[in-house]
Backbone as numpy.savetxt, mean C-alpha at the origin, in Angstrom:
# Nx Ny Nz CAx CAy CAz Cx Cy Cz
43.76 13.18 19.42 44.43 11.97 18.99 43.44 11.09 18.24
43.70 10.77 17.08 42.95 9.69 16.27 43.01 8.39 16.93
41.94 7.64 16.89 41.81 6.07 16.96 42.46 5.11 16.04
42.74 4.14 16.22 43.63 3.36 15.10 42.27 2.45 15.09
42.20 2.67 13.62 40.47 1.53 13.18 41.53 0.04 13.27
41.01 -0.82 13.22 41.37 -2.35 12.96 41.14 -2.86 11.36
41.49 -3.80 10.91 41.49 -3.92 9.57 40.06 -4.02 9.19
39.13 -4.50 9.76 37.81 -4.53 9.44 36.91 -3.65 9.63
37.47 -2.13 9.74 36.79 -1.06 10.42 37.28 0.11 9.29
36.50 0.50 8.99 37.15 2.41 8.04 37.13 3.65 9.21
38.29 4.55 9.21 37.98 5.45 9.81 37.46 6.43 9.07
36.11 7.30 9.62 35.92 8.41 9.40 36.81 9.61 9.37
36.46 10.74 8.31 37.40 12.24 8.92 37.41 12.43 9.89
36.74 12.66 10.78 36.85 13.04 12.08 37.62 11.90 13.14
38.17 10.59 12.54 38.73 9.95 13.61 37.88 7.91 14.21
36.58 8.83 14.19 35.78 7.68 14.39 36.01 6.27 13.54
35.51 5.16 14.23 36.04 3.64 13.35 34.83 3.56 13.03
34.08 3.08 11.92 32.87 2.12 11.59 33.03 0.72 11.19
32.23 -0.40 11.34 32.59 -1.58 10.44 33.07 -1.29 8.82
33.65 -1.80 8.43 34.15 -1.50 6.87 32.90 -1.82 6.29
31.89 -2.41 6.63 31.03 -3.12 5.72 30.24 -1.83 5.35
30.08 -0.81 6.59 29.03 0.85 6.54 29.64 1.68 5.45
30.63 0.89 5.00 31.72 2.26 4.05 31.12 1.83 2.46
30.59 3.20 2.36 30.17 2.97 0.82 28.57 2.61 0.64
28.09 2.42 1.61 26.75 1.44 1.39 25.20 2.58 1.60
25.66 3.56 1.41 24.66 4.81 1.01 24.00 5.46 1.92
24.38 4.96 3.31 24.30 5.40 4.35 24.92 6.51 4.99
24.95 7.43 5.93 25.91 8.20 6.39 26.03 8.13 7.87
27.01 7.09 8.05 27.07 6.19 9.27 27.95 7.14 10.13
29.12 7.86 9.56 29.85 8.87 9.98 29.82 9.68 10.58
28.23 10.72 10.03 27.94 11.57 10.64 28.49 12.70 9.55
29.20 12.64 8.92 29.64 13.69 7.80 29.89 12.81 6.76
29.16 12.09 6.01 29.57 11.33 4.86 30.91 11.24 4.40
31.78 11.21 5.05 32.79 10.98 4.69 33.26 9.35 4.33
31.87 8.52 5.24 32.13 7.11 4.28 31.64 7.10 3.38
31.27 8.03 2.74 30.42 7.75 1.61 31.13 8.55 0.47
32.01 8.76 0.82 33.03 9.58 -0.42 34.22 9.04 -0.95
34.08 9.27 -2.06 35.27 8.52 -3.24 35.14 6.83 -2.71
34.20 6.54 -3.06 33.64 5.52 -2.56 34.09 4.74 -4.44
34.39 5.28 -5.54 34.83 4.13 -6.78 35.71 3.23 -6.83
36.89 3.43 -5.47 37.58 2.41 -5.25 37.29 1.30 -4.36
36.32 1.74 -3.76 35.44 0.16 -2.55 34.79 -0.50 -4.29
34.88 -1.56 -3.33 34.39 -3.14 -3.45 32.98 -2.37 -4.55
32.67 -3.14 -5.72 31.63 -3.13 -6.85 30.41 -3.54 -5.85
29.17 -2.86 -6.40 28.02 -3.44 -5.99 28.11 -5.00 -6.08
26.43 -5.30 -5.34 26.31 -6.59 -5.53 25.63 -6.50 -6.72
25.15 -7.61 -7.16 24.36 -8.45 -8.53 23.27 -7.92 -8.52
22.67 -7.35 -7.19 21.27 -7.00 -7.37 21.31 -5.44 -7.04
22.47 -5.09 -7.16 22.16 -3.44 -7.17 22.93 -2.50 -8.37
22.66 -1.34 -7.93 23.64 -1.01 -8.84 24.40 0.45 -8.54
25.55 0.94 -9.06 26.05 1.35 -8.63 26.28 2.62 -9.10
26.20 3.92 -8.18 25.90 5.37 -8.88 27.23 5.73 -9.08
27.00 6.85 -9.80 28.27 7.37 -10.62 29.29 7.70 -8.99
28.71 8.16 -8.19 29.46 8.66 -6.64 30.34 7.67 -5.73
29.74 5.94 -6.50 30.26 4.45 -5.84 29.00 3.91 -5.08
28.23 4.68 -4.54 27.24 4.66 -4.16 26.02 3.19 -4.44
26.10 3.14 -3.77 25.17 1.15 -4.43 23.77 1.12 -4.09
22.98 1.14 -4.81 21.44 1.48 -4.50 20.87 -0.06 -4.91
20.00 -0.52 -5.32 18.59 -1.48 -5.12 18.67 -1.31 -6.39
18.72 -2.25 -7.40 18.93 -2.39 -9.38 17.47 -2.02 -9.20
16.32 -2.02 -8.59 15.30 -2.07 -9.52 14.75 -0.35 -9.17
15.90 0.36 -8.48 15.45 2.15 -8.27 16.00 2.57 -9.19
16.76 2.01 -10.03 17.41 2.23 -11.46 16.16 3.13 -12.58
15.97 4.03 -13.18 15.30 4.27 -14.01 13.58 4.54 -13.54
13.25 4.79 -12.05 12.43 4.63 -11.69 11.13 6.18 -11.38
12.14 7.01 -11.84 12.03 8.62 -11.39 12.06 9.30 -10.57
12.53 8.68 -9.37 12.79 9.70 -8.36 14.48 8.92 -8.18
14.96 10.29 -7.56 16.27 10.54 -7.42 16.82 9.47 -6.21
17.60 8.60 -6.47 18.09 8.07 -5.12 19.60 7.62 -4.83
20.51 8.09 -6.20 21.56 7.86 -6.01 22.12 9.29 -5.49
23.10 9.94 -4.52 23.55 11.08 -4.26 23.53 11.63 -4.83
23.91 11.47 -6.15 24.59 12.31 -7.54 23.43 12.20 -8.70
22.30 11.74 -8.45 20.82 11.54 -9.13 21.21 10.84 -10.56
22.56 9.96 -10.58 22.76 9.06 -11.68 21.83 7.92 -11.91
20.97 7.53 -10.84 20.45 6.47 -11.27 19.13 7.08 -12.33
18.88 8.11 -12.26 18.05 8.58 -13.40 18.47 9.59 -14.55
19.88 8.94 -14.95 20.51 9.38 -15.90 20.47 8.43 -17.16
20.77 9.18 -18.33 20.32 8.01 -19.74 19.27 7.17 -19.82
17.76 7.70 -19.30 17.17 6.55 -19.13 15.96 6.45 -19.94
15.76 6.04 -20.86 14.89 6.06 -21.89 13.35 5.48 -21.77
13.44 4.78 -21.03 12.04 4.13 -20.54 12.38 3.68 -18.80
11.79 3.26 -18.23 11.60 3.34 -16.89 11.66 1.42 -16.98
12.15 1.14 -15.86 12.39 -0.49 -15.95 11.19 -1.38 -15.02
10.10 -0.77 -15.21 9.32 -0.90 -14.08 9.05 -2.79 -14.19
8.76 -3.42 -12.83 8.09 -4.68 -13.13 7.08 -4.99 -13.44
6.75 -6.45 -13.77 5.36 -6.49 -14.09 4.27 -6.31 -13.49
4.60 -6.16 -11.98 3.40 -5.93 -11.15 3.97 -4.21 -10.78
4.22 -3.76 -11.75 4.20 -2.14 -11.72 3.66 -1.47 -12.62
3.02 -0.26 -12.54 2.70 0.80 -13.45 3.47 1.97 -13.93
3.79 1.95 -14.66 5.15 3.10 -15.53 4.40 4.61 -15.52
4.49 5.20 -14.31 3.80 6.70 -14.70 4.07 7.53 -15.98
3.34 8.73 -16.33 4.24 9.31 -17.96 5.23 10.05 -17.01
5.32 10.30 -16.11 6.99 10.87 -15.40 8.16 9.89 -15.29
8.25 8.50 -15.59 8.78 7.61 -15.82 8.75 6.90 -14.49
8.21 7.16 -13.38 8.51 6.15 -11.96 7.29 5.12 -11.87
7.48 4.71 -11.09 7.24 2.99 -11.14 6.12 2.89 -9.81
5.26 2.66 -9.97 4.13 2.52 -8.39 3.74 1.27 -9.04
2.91 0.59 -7.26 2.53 -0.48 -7.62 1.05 -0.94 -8.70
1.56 -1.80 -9.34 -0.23 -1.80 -10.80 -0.95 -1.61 -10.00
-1.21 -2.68 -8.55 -2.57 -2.19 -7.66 -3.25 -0.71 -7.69
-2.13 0.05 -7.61 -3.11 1.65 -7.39 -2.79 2.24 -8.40
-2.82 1.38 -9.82 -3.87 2.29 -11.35 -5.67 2.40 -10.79
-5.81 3.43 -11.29 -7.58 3.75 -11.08 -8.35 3.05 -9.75
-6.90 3.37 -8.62 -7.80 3.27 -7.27 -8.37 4.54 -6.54
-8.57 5.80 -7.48 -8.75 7.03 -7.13 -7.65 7.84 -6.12
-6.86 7.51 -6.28 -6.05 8.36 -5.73 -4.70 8.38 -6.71
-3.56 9.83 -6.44 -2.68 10.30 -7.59 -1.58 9.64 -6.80
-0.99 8.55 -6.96 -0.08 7.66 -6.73 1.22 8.20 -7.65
1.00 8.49 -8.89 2.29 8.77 -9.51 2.64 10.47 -9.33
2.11 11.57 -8.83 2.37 12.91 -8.62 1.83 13.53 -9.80
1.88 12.72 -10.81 1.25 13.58 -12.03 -0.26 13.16 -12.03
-0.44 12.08 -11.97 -2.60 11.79 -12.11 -2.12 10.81 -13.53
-1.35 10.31 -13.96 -1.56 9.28 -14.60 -2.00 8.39 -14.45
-1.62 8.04 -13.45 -2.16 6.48 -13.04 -3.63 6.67 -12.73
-4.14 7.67 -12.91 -5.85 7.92 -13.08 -6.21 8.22 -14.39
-5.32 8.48 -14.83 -5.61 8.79 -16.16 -6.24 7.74 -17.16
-7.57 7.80 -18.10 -8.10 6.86 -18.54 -9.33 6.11 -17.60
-9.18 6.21 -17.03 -9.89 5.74 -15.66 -11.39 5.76 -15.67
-12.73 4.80 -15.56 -13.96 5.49 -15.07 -14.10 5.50 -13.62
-14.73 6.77 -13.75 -14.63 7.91 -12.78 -15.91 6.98 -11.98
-15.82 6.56 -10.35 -16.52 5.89 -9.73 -16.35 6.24 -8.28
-17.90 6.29 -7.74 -18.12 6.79 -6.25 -17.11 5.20 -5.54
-16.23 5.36 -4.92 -15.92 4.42 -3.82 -16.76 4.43 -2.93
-17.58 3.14 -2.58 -17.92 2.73 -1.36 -17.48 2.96 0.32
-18.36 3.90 1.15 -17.83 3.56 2.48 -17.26 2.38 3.00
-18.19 1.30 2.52 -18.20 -0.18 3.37 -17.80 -1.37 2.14
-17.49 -1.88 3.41 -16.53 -3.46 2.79 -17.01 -4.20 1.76
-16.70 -4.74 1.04 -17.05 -5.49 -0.05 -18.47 -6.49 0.17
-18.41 -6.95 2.13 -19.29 -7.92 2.10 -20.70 -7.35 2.86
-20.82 -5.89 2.31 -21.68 -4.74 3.06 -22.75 -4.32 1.95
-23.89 -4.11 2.62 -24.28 -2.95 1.69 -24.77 -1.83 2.34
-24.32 -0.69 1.43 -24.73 0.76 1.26 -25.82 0.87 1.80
-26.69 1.90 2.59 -27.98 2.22 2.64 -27.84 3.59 2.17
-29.29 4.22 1.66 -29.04 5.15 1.04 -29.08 6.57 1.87
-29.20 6.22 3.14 -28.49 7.29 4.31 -26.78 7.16 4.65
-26.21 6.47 3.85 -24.81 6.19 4.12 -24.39 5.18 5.50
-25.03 4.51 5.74 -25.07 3.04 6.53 -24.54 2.38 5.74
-23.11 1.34 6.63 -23.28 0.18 6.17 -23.72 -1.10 6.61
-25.00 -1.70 6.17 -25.07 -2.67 6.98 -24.93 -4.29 6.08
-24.67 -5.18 6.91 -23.93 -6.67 6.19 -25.31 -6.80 5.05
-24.20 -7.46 4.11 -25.14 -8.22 2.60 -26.03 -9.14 3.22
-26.62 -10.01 4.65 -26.87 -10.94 4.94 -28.40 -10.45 5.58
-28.40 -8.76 5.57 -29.72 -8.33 6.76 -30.76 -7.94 5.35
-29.65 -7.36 3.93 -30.93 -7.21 3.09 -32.08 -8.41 2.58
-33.22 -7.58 2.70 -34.17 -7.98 2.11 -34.04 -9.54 3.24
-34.22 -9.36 4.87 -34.61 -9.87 5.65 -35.82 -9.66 6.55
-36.42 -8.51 5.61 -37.59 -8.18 6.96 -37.70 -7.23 7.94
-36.54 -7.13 8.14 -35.67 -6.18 8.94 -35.70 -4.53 8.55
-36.14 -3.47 8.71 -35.28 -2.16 8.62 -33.99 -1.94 9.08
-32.57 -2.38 8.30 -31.51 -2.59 9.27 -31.12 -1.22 8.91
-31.28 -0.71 7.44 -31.00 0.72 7.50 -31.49 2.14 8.26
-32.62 1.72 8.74 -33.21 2.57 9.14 -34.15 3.72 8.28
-33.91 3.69 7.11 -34.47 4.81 5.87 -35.36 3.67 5.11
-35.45 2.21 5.36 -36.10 1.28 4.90 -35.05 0.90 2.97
-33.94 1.59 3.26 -33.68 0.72 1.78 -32.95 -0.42 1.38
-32.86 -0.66 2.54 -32.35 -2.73 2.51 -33.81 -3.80 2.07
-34.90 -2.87 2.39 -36.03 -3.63 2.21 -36.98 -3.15 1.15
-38.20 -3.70 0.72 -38.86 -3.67 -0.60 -39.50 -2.25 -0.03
-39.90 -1.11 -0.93 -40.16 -1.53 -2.16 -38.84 -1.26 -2.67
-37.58 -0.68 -2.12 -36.41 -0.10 -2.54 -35.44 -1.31 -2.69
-35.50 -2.65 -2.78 -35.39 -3.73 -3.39 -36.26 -4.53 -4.02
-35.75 -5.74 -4.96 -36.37 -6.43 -5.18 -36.20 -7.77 -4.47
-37.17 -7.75 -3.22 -36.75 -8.95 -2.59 -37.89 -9.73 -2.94
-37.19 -11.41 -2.74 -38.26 -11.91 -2.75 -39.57 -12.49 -1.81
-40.44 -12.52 -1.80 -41.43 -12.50 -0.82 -41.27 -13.26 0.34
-41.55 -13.07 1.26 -41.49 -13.38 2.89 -42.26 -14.18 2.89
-42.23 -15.30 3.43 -43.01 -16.42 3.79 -42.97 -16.64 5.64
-44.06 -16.07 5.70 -44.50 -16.38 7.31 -45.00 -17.12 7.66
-44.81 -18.27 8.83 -45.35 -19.06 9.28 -46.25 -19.21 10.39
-47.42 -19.75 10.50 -47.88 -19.42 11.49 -47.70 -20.16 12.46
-47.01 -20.16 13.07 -46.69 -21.69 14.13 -46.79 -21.27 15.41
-47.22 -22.60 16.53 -47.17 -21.82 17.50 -45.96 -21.42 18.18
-45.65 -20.63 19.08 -44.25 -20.05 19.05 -43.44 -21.86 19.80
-42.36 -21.89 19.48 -41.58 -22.87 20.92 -41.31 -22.26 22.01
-41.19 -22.96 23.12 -40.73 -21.82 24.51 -39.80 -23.13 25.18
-38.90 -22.41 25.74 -37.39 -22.89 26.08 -36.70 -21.99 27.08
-36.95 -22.32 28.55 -36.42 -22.29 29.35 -37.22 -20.18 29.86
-38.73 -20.56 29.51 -39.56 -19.26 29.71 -38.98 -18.10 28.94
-38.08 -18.42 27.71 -38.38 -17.67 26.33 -39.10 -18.24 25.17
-39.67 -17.46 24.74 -40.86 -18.02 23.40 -39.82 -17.77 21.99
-40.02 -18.83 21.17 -38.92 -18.58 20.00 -40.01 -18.19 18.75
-40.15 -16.63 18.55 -41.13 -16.28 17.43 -40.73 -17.10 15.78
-41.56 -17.15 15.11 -41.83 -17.85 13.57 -40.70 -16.88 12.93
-40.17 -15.64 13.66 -39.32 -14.82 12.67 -37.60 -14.99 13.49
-37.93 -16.02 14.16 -36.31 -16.45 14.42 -36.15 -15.78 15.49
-36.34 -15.14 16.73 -35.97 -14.00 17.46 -36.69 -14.58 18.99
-35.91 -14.20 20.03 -36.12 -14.93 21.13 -37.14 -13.86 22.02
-38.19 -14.03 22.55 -38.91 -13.25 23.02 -39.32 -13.34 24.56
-39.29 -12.29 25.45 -39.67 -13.10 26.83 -41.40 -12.79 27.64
């Protein structure tokens, strides 16, 4: 025995009710797409989408983008240039990635365009506010050319920089609570 849907409900083939709102909306809420068929007589997309040859209502800006996302792969039909935004990069396959990852070394568009043109550059292990040692350490921008071996291979420090000269003081140490505070900043007991 079938269910009787209510006016605000579509029945599926098989019987089942969904909200009317699941009918058409590119989903397959059904379980056998059957809301999603002959879907040209439901209700027009909205303003910001658009609508595949199947009724099907996708996102206006997957329009022209190169990969397939309407059922019926209309939204990448007639499409002469790719509609990408301004904070997008137009692969030569015509789809759309974000500008950020042009020449971030990796193939974002499937073809290597978006590397394409590119100088070719070692990425850094470490963070922007790091530096490299030349054993592959990263240690903070704040320890080079402190005196310090923070790398351990000595190339945070001279002669493998150009730091500028150390000024040591000879003072007598301070002592505070039976630790001695050495001239090089460092608490000693």
């Amino acid at each position: 025995m079938m269910a009787t849907c209510s006016g605000e409900e579509f029945q599926c083939a098989y019987g089942r009710c969904i909200l009317d709102i699941y009918h058409c909306d590119g989903d397959d809420d059904c379980g056998d797409w059957s809301d999603e068929s002959d879907c040209t007589s439901h209700q027009p997309c909205r303003s910001v989408e658009f609508m595949c040859s199947s009724g099907m209502c996708i996102n206006a800006g997957w329009r022209c983008d190169g990969e397939y996302d309407c059922d019926d792969q209309s939204d990448e039909k007639n499409c002469t240039t790719s509609m990408c935004t301004a904070d997008q990069f137009r692969c030569a396959s015509g789809r759309c990635v974000r500008l950020s990852w042009r020449c971030d070394g990796e193939d974002d568009c499937s073809d290597g365009s978006d590397e394409d043109g590119c100088e070719k550059t070692e990425t850094s292990p470490c963070a922007p506010d790091q530096f490299l040692c030349k054993n592959g350490r990263c240690i903070g921008q704040r320890k080079v050319c402190n005196g310090v071996n923070d790398c351990t291979d000595g190339t945070d420090e001279r002669p493998h920089q150009e730091c500028p000269p150390l000024v040591l003081l000879h003072l007598q140490p301070a002592i505070a609570g039976g630790l001695r505070h050495s001239p090089l900043g460092k608490w000693l007991k």
